[in-house]
C-alpha positions in Angstrom: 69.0 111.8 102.5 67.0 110.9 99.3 63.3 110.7 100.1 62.4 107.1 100.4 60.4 106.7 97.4 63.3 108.1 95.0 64.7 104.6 96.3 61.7 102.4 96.0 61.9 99.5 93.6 59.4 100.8 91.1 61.0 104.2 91.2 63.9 102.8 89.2 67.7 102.9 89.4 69.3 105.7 91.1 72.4 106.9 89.3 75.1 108.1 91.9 79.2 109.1 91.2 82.0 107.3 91.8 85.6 107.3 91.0 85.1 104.5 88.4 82.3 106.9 86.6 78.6 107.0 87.3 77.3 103.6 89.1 73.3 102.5 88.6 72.0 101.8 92.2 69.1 99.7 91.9 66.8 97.7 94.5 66.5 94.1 94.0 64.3 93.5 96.8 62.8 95.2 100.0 60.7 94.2 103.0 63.6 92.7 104.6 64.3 93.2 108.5 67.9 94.0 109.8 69.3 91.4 106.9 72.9 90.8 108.0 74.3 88.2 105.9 74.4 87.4 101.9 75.9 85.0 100.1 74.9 83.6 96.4 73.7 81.0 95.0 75.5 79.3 91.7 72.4 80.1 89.8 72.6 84.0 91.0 69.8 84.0 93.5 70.8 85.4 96.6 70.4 84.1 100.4 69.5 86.9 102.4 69.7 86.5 106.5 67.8 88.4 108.9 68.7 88.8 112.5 65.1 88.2 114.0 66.3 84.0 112.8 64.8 84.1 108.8 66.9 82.6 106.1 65.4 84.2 102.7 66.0 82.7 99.0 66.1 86.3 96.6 65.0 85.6 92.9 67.3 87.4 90.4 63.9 89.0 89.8 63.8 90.7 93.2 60.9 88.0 94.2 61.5 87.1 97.6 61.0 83.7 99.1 59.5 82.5 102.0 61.5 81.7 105.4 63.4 78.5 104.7 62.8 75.8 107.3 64.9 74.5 109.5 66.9 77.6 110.6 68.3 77.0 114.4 66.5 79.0 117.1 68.5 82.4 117.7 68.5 84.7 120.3 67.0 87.7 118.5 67.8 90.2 120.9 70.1 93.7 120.9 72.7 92.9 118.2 71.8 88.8 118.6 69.7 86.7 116.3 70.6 85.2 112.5 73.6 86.3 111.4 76.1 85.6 108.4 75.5 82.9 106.1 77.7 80.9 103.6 77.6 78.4 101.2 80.4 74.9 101.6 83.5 74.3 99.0 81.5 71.5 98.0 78.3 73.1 97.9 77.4 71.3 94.6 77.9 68.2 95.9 76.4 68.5 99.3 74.2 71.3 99.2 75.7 73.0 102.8 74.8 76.0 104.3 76.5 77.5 107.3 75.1 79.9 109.4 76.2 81.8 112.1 74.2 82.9 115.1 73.4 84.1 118.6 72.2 80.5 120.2 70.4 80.7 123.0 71.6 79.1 125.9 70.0 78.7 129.5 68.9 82.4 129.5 72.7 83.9 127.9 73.8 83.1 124.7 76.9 83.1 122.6 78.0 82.7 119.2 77.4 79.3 116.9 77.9 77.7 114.0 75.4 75.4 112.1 75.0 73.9 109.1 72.5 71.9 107.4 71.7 70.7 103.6 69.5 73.2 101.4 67.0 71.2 99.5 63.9 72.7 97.1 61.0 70.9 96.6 57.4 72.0 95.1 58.8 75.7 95.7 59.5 75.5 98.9 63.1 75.4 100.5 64.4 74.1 104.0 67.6 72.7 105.4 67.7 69.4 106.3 70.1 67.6 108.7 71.2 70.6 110.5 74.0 70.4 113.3 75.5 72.6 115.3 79.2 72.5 114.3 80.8 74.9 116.6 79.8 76.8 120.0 82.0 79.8 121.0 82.8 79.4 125.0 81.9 80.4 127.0 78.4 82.0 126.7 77.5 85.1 128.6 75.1 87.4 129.6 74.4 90.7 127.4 73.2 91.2 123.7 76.5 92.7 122.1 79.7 92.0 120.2 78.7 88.5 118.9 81.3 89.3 115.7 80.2 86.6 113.3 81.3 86.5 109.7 82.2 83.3 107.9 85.0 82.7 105.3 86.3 79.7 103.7 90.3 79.5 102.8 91.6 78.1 100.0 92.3 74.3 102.1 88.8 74.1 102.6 88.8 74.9 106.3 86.4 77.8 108.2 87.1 80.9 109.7 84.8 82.0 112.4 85.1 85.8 113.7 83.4 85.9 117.1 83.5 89.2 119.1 84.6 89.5 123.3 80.6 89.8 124.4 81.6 93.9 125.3 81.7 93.0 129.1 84.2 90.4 128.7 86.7 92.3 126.5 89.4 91.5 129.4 89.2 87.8 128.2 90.1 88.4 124.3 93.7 88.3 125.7 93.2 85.0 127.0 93.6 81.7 125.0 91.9 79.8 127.6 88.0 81.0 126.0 87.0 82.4 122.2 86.0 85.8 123.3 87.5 88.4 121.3 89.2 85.5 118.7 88.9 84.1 115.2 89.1 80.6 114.8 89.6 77.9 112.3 87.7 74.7 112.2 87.4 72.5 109.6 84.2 72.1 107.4 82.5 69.5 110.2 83.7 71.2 113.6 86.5 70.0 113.8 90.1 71.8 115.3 92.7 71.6 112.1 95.8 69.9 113.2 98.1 72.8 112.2 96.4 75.4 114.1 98.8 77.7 116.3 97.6 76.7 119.6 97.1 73.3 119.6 100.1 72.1 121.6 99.7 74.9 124.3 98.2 73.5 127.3 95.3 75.3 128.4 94.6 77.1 124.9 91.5 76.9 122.4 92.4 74.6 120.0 90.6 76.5 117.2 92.0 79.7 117.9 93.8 81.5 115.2 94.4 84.6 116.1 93.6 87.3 119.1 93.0 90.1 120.9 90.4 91.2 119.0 87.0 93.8 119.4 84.3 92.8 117.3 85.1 91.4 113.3 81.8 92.5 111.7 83.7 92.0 107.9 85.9 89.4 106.9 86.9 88.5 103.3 89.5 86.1 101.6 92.3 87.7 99.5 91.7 86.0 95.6 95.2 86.3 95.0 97.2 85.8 98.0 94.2 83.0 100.0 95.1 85.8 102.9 92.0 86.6 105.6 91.6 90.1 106.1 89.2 91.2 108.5 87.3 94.6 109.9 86.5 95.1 113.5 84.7 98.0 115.3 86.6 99.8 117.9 84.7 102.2 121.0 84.6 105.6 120.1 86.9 105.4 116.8 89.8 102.7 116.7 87.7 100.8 113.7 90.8 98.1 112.4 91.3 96.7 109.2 93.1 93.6 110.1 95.1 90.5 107.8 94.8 88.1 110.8 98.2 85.8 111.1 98.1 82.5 112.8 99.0 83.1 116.3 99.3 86.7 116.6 97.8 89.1 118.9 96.1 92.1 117.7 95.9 94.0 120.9 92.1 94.2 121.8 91.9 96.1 124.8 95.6 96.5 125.2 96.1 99.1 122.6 93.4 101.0 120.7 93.5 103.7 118.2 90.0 104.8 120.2 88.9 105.7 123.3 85.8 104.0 126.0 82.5 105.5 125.2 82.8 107.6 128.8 86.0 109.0 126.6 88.7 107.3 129.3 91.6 105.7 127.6 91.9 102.4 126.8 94.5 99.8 127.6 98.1 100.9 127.5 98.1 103.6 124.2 98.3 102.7 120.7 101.0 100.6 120.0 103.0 97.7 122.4 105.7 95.3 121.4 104.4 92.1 120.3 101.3 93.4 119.2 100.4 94.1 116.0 99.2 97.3 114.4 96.2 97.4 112.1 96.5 97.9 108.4 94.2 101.2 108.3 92.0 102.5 111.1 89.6 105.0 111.4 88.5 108.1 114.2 85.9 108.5 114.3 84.2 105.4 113.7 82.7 104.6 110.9 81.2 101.3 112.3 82.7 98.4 109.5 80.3 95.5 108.6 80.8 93.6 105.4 84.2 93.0 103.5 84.5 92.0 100.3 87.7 92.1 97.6 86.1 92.9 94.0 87.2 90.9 91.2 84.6 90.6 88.9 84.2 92.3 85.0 81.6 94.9 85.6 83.9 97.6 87.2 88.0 97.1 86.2 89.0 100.2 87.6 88.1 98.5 91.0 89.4 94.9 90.0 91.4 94.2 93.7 89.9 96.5 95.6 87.9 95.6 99.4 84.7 97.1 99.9 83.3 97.6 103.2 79.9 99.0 104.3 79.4 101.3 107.5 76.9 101.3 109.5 77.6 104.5 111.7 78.8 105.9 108.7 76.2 105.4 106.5 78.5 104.7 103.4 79.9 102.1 101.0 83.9 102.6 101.6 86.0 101.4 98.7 89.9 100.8 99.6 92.9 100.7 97.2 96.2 98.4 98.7 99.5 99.1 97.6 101.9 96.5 95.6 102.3 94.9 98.8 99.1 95.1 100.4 100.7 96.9 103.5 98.7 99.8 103.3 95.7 101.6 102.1 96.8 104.1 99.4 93.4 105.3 98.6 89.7 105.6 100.3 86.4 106.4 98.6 83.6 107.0 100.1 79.9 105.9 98.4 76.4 105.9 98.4 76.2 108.5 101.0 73.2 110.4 99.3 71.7 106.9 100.3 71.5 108.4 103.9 71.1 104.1 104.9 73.4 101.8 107.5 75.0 99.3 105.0 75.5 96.0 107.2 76.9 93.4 104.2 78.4 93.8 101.0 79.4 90.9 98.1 79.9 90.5 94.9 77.4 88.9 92.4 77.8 86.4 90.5 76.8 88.9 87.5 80.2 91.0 88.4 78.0 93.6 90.0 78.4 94.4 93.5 75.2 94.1 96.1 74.7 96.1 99.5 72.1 94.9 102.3 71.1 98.0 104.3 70.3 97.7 107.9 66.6 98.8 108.7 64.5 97.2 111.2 61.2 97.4 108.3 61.9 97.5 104.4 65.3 97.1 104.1 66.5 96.4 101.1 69.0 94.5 98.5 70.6 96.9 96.5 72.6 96.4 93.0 75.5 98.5 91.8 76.3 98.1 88.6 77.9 100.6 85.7 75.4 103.4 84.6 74.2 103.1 80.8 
């Protein structure tokens, strides 16, 4: 690990290898605590989450705001509290921001979705308006596996990735709850018409797909509007996923990893009717983040996903084939870094930015082409 001052803002860029040539790692900002989500502004700022329930403007500078009112109260314990954040379709119309979170509820808790309307005045930011706009049921007790990522598809609607609560892994195969799913709700709440479960008596209306662990990364294909997810498996079994409406993806049938006592999971590895992930990886390497890169600043990478690890302590860059049926290539970065790398996304600069996952001085961090 680099000593922690050869990372420090004022210490300047770090300049690190990579297959696309030498990359400038650089901190935008620090003091952060376990950040978890990032998403950016038109303007370039940057809206940093972190899971104790603060929602953080960045400056392009690095300045870093004050917590914006408003935020819901979370339940800020074990892997609950503030989690991913993203800005509407119509953002420049209506100013939403969604946020996803551990909501308390009558001493358990269990994954939400909010939004409200970000509004600057006199310096100061806060969302006004805010509604709860979706409630994963039901709620349980525990602090773990509250999944969480937000993505918007090309229609406009909302996927939701929301985790089986660890003790309830039993009830991801069941359409009768949202443990273990990820849904699709429209922009207000609401269950879309053409979901695949609508007309099944008994089901979640707003389930889209199932069977699944714990989706810490999701990200929309540019080119295809396809979701493609990553989810953490038990000792190895990591999955990256392109979730289908309506299909199963095994969670705790089959798993490429074993329980944490080392007893076997489910069935095996691989069942009819269920599907098989894209890539996976034993041991874990703990996925949290997904982006695909499309931006100017690196074209060797132009359609690649980028993942973080948080076990792993890496940046994981991932080459598709033609077809995006498989993972031709894997490249491991930022390991030198010696950090957990909870979120990754692309600026709108073209560069790509990294939260790490500290509970004190955490930090935004810029990759960008080395002079």
């Amino acid at each position: 690990m680099l000593p922690r001052a050869a990372a420090a803002q004022d210490a300047g860029p770090l300049r690190v290898p990579s297959s696309a040539g030498p990359i400038s790692v650089e901190t935008v900002t620090g003091g952060l605590e376990n950040p978890w989500g990032l998403a950016f502004l038109p303007d370039g700022r940057a809206l940093v989450t972190e899971r104790p329930g603060r929602l953080r403007i960045v400056a392009t500078s690095g300045t870093l705001s004050a917590p914006v009112a408003g935020v819901p109260p979370v339940f800020a314990q074990g892997q609950g509290g503030l989690l991913d954040v993203a800005l509407g379709p119509d953002f420049a119309d209506s100013g939403h921001v969604y946020l996803s979170y551990a909501e308390p509820r009558e001493g358990i808790s269990g994954t939400s979705v909010a939004r409200g309307r970000l509004v600057e005045e006199a310096g100061n930011a806060r969302l006004d308006g805010v509604e709860v706009i979706f409630r994963q049921e039901p709620a349980v007790s525990g602090s773990s596996h509250y999944g969480s990522r937000l993505v918007f598809g090309r229609d406009g609607t909302l996927f939701v990735t929301l985790g089986d609560r660890f003790s309830q892994r039993d009830k991801a195969q069941d359409l009768s709850n949202h443990l273990g799913k990820i849904v699709r709700i429209g922009a207000d709440g609401s269950g879309p018409k053409d979901n695949p479960f609508v007309r099944m008596p008994g089901a979640r209306r707003e389930i889209w797909s199932y069977g699944h662990r714990n989706v810490q990364g999701a990200a929309l294909d540019p080119a295809t509007g396809r979701l493609w997810t990553v989810e953490h498996g038990a000792r190895g079994g990591d999955e990256l996923n392109h979730p289908e409406a309506g299909h199963n993806y095994g969670w705790p049938t089959i798993s490429y990893g074993v329980d944490y006592s080392g007893a076997k999971i489910g069935e095996g590895t691989q069942k009819d009717g269920l599907e098989q992930p894209v890539h996976y990886w034993d041991p874990s390497i703990a996925p949290s983040g997904l982006v695909f890169y499309t931006g100017e600043a690196f074209p060797a990478w132009k359609g690649d996903l980028f993942l973080g690890a948080l076990a792993g302590m890496k940046l994981v860059r991932l080459r598709l084939d033609a077809d995006k049926n498989a993972v031709i290539q894997e490249e491991s970065l930022l390991e030198t870094l010696g950090v957990r790398i909870r979120d990754v996304a692309q600026g709108t600069d073209g560069a790509l930015y990294v939260l790490t996952d500290e509970t004190s001085d955490a930090r935004l961090l810029r990759l960008s082409p080395a002079a």
